[in-house]
C-alpha positions, 0 to 999 in steps of 0.5 A: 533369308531366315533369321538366325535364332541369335538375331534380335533388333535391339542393341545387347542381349544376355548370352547364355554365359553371361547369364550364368556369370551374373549368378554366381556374382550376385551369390558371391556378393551376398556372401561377402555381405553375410561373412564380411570377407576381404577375399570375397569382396575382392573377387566380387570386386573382380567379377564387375569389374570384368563385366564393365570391361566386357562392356567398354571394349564390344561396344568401343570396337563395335563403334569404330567399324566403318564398312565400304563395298569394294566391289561386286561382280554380277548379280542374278536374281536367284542365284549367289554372287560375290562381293567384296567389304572392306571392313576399317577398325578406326579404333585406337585402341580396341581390337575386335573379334568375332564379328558376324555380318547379318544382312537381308542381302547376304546368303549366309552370315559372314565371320570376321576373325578379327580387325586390329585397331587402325587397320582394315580387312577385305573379304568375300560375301555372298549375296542373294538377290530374290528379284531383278531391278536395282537394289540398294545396300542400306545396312548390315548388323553386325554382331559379336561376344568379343572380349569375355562372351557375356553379352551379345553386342549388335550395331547397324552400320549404314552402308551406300551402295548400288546393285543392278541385279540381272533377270532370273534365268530359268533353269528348268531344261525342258522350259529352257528347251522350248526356245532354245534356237537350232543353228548352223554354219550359216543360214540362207537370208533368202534374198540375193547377196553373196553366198554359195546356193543358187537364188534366181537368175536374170539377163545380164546388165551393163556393169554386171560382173562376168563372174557371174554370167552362167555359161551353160545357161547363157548358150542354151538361150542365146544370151547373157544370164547372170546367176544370183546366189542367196546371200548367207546370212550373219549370225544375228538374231533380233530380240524384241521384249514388249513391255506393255502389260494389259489390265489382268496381267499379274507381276509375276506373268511379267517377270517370268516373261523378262527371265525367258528373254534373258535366258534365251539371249544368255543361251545365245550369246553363250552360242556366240552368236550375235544378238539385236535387244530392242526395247521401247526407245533402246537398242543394243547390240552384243557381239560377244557374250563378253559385252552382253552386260548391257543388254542384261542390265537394260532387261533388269530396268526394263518396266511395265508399260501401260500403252501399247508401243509399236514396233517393226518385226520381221520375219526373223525377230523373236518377240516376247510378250505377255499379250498372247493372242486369245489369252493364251500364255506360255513360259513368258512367250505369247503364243501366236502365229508368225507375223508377216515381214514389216508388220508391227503390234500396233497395226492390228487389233492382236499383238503379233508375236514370233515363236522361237526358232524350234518346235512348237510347246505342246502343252499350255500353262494350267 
């Protein structure tokens, strides 16, 4: 976030006002001292005695602010999330005014009317985070003109709070496109369960259902044959992110890799559909996009690892990776062949990897 021209690192600062008011002071007292005039020493006498008031009442409201994170919503990398401060004046005496709140964390700087002695305020921030990860609000500058304007009075005040900030999403639609899973009703598992198309017929066993006895095939051949359908399957998609990154990968080919699994589990939780987050010693499980937080914040501690970590991939997991076969990388997936069922990375000299369910990127990262 820029630095407000106002902002400064010190403790006070002379506003324009003030700049001017001290001045005309200082011509007023010289002509008191020339002329040796009752008024002008009593206007002089005013006058500082209303710069020292300036003083004493920023610096006494100021000094009694106490700041606490009530509550905060959730945060995406990139993107503005709502927060909520409790702001405390513990003053007895001094109201404060005009108070804007400065942070590195804050989109925008944050006006506080006014916080009257032993009361409190609770009010909206907008906040920004730059990247993912766990982040900690240490201190806020708060700055104010209160009571006159002639000085521009600043105290940082410690706050002690913890955000766990959510993967970038991407926002890109033809990026987003790339993995963006085409689903139906349902989709044959090709194996035998229950469902309604045809699969492969056998002869009947004892304990076989008569529900399932083909007839007209029965009386063609003379015997019992049973007809198995293809069992339908759920809707669950299985996600592995593979957090080994070789020597030559940069941070930022990591973390575009963490943003495109999250997008791609936002977009289909947002389908309703059911999502398998496997990571190196975790497993989740969302059912709902509502209780998909999990998952989310399991992305936003994911770290990089060092050694290869072997993982079982069927045919139907979606693997992301930033090891692609032949060093070729595309939007956070590796582009590669599809892995044989019950295969794992660790049982070849390539990573295997899975692209999407959709058509294949035609164009390759410059």
């Amino acid at each position: 976030m820029t630095a407000l021209p106002w902002t400064f690192d010190g403790v006070v600062r002379l506003t324009r006002v003030g700049t001017t008011y001290i001045i005309f002071t200082i011509i007023i007292g010289f002509a008191a001292l020339n002329t040796g005039n009752n008024a002008l020493y009593i206007g002089l006498t005013f006058m500082l005695g209303c710069l020292l008031l300036s003083g004493i009442a920023s610096k006494g409201g100021l000094k009694h602010l106490t700041v606490e994170l009530v509550t905060h919503g959730e945060a995406w990398a990139g993107q503005p999330s709502r927060a909520k401060l409790r702001i405390s004046n513990q003053s007895r005496i001094w109201n404060v005014r005009d108070v804007v709140i400065v942070a590195d964390e804050l989109e925008t700087p944050v006006l506080v009317p006014v916080v009257r002695t032993r009361d409190a305020v609770e009010l909206e921030v907008p906040l920004l985070f730059l990247r993912r990860g766990r982040v900690e609000l240490r201190k806020l500058d708060f700055y104010t003109r209160y009571p006159f304007g002639f000085f521009l009075k600043k105290r940082r005040i410690r706050v002690a709070s913890e955000v766990v900030v959510f993967p970038r999403l991407l926002e890109e639609e033809a990026t987003r496109a790339r993995f963006r899973p085409v689903t139906g009703e349902m989709d044959a598992a090709n194996r035998p369960g229950p469902g309604s198309e045809i699969h492969s017929f056998r002869e009947y066993v004892r304990g076989d259902s008569m529900r399932q006895v083909y007839w007209k095939k029965s009386a063609a051949v003379g015997r019992w044959i049973i007809k198995q359908t293809d069992m339908e399957a759920a809707r669950v998609v299985n996600v592995i992110v593979d957090t080994y990154r070789a020597k030559g990968v940069s941070d930022d080919e990591f973390e575009e890799m963490i943003s495109a699994a999250a997008t791609f589990i936002h977009d289909l939780t947002g389908r309703g559909l059911d999502v398998i987050l496997t990571l190196p010693r975790t497993t989740l499980r969302a059912r709902t996009e509502q209780n998909a937080t999990p998952l989310f914040r399991a992305l936003a501690l994911a770290e990089p690892t060092h050694e290869p970590v072997e993982h079982v991939v069927d045919r139907d997991t979606v693997v992301f990776s930033v090891q692609g076969l032949g060093g070729r990388r595309l939007g956070g997936w590796a582009e590669g062949p599809h892995p044989s069922p019950g295969s794992s990375p660790a049982s070849s000299n390539h990573r295997p990897t899975a692209q999407p369910p959709t058509a294949q990127p035609k164009a390759e990262r410059p």
